[in-house]
C-alpha positions as CSV (number, residue, x, y, z in Angstrom):
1,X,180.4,77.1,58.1
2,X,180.1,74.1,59.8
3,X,180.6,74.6,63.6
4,X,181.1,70.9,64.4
5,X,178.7,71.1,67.3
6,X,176.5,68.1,66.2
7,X,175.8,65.5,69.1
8,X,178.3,67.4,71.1
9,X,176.6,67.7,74.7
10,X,176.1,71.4,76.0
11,X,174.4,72.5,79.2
12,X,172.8,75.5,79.4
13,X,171.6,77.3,82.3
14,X,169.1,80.0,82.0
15,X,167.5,78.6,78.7
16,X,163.7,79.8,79.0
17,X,163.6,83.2,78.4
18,X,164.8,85.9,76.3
19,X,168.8,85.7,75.1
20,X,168.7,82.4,76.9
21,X,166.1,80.9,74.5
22,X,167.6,82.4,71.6
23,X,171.1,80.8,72.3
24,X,169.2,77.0,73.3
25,X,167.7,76.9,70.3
26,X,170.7,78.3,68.7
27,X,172.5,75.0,69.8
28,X,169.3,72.7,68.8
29,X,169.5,74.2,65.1
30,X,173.7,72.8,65.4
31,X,172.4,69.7,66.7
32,X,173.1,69.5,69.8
33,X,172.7,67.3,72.9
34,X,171.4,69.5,75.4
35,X,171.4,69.7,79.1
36,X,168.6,72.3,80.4
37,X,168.3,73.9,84.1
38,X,166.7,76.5,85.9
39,X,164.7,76.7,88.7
40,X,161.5,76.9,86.6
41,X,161.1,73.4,85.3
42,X,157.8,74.5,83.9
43,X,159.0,77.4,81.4
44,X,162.7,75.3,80.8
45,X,160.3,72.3,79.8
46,X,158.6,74.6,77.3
47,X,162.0,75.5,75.1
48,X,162.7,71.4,75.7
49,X,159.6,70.6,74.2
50,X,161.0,72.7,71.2
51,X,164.2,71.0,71.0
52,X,163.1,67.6,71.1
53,X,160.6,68.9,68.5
54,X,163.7,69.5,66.3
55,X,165.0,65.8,67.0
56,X,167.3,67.1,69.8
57,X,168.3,65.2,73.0
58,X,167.0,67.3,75.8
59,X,167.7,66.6,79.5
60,X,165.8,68.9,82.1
61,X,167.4,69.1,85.4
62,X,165.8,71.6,87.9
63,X,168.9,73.2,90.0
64,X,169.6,76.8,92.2
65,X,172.7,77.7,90.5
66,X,173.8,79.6,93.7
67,X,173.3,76.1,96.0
68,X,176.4,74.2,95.3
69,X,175.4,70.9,96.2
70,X,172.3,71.0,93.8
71,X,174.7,72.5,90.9
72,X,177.0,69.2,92.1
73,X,173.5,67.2,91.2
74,X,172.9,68.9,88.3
75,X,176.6,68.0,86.5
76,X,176.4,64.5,88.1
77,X,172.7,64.1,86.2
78,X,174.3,65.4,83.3
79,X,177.6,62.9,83.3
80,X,175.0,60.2,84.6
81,X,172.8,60.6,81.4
82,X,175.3,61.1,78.1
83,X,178.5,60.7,80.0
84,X,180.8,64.0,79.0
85,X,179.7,67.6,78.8
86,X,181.6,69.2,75.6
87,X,180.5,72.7,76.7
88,X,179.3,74.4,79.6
89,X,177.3,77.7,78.3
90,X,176.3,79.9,81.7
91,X,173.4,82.3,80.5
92,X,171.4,82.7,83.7
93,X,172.0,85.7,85.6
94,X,170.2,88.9,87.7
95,X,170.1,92.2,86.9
96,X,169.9,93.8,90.4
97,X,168.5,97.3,91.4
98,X,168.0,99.4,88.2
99,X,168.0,103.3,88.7
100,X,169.5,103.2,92.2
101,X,172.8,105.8,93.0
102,X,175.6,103.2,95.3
103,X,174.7,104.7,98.2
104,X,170.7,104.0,98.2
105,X,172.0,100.4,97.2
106,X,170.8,98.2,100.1
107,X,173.4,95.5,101.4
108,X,171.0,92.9,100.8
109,X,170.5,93.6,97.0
110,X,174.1,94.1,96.6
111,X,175.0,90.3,98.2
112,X,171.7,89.4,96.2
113,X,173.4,90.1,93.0
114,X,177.4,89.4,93.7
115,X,175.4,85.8,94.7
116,X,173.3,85.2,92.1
117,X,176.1,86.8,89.2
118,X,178.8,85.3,90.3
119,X,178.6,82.7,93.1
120,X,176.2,80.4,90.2
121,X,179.1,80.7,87.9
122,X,181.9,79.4,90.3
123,X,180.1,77.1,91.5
124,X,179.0,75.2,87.9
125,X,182.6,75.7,86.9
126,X,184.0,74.1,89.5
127,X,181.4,71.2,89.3
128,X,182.1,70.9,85.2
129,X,186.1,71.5,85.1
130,X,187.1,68.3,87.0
131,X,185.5,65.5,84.1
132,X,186.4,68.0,81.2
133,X,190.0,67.8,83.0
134,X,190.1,64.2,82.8
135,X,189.2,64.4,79.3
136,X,191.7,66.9,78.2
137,X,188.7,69.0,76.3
138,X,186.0,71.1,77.0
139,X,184.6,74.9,76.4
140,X,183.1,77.1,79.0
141,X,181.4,80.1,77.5
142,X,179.9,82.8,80.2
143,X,177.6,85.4,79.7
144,X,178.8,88.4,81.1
145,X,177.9,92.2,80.2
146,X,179.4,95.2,79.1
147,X,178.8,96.9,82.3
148,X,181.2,94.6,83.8
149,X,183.7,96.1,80.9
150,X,182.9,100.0,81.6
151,X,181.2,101.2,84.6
152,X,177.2,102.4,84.8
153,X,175.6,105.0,87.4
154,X,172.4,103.0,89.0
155,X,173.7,99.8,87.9
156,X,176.6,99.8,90.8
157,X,175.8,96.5,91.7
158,X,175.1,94.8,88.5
159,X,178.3,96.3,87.5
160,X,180.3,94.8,90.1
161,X,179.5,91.3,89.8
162,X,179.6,91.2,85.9
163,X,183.0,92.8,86.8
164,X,184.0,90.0,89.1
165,X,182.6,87.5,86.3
166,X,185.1,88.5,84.3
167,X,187.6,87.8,86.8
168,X,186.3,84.2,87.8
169,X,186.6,83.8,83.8
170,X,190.0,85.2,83.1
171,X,191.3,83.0,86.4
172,X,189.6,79.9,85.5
173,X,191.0,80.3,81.9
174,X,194.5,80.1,82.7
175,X,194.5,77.5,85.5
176,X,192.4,75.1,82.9
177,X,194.2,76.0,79.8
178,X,196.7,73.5,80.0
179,X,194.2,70.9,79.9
180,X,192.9,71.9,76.5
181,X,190.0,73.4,78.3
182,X,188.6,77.3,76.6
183,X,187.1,79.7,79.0
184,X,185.6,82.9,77.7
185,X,182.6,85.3,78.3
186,X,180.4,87.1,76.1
187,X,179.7,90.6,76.9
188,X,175.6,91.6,75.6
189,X,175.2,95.0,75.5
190,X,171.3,95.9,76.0
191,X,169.6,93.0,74.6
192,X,165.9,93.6,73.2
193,X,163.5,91.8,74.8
194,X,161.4,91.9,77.9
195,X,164.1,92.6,80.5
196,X,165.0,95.7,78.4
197,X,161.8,96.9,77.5
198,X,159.8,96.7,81.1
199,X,162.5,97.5,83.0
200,X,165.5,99.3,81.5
201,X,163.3,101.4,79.0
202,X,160.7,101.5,81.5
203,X,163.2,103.5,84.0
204,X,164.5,105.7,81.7
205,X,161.1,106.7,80.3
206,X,159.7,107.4,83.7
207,X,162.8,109.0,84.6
208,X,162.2,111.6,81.6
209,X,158.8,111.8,80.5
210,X,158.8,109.9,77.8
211,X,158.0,106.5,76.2
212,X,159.4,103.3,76.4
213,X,160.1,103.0,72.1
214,X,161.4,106.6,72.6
215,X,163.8,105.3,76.1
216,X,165.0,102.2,73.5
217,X,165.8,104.1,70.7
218,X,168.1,106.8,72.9
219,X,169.8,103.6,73.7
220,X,170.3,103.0,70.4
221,X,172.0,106.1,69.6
222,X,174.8,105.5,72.4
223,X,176.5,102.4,69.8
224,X,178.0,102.3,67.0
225,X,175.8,100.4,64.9
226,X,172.9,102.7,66.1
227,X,171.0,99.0,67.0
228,X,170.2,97.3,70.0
229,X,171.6,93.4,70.3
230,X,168.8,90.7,69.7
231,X,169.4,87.2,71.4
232,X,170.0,85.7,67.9
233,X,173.1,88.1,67.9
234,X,174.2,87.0,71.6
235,X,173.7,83.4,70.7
236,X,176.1,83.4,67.9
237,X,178.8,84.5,70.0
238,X,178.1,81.7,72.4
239,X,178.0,78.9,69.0
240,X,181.3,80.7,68.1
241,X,183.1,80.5,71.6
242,X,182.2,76.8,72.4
243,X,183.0,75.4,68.8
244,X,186.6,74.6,67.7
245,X,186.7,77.2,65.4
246,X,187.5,79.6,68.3
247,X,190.2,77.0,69.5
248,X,192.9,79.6,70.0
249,X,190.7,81.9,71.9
250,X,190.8,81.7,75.5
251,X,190.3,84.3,78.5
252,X,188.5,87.0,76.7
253,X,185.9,89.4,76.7
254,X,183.8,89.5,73.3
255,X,181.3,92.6,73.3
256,X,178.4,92.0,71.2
257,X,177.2,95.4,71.7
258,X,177.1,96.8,68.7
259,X,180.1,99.2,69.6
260,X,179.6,100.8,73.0
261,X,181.8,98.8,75.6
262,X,185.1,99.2,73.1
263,X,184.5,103.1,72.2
């Protein structure tokens, strides 16, 4: 199927590493124009060296999503270079404080996280909506979690700000629906990769004695589909929600999870 997503302009934030990679190059394969940011110009430049490779557009644009006036740079940059952004796909994100009950959560880790999880995503949506306004089009596609969909012990504060995501998301959707504008969120499950394995895994193997392949394939057994996500699965998701095929589709949640958030 063709997605239509071919010189449309997307900015990604969070496109260096893991899911984020995954869904950049994801976009380059649809050929799109593509905005990168992150604070690490020196691993973004790396997938944008990729991109270009593949005959895509690539701008770089170095940016602390949680700093509004740099996230106001970053959008002007963008406009300044190709004039429009078509989507707006938010991938960066923390995890906060893995293993840790509420109560041993420190107040700085839990402003850490509502900051980094949630503040970032206000602020680039309320930098992007106002030229997408005047346009009468545009897609916002956020990357949430299913933790923010059902509630985890020693994830409190991860939980709570991919719970107020969701919120910022459903809100945004219906004050810019009447512009034409589509604002969802994919919700990962665990998603394989480094993040998973040295941390999650590496918890929960420490936690009971065993190893970390042993820790990823208990998660495993929790979904439906007895698998763990992959970024190529999270990255379709994202193609899906910021094409026109999902025109009709505004203000929801999509697990890709492989059934655990939904049962």
């Amino acid at each position: 199927m063709d997605l239509h997503l071919k010189d449309k302009v997307v900015l990604i934030t969070g496109p260096a590493k893991g899911m984020g990679r995954a869904v950049t190059l994801a976009f380059a394969r649809e050929g799109a124009v593509l905005a990168l940011t992150g604070r690490d110009v020196a691993a973004v430049e790396l997938v944008a060296a990729e991109t270009r490779a593949m005959g895509n557009d690539t701008l770089v644009v170095p940016c602390d999503l949680t700093a509004g006036a740099q996230v106001d740079a970053l959008v002007a940059a963008t406009l300044g270079r190709f004039g429009r952004i078509d989507a707006l796909v938010h991938v960066a994100g923390g995890s906060g404080p893995i293993g840790k009950q509420g109560w041993e959560t420190t107040e700085a880790e839990f402003d850490d996280i509502i900051r980094v999880n949630m503040t970032g995503a206000f602020n680039l949506m309320r930098a992007v909506l106002p030229s997408m306004i005047e346009r009468r089009e545009g897609k916002i596609v956020n990357v949430g979690g299913t933790f923010g969909m059902r509630g985890r012990g020693g994830r409190m504060a991860y939980s709570a700000s991919k719970w107020g995501l969701r919120g910022i998301t459903k809100s945004f959707a219906i004050e810019a629906g009447r512009y034409g504008i589509n604002v969802n969120c994919v919700a990962p499950g665990m998603v394989d990769g480094p993040r998973f394995r040295d941390k999650v895994c590496a918890d929960m193997a420490h936690k009971l004695g065993i190893t970390p392949d042993e820790a990823a394939a208990r998660h495993a057994e929790d979904y439906a589909l007895k698998r763990v996500s992959t970024g190529d699965d999270i990255a379709q998701a994202c193609l899906f929600l910021a094409s026109d095929v999902s025109r009709q589709i505004t203000g929801v949640d999509l697990p890709v999870d492989g059934g655990w958030a939904m049962l």
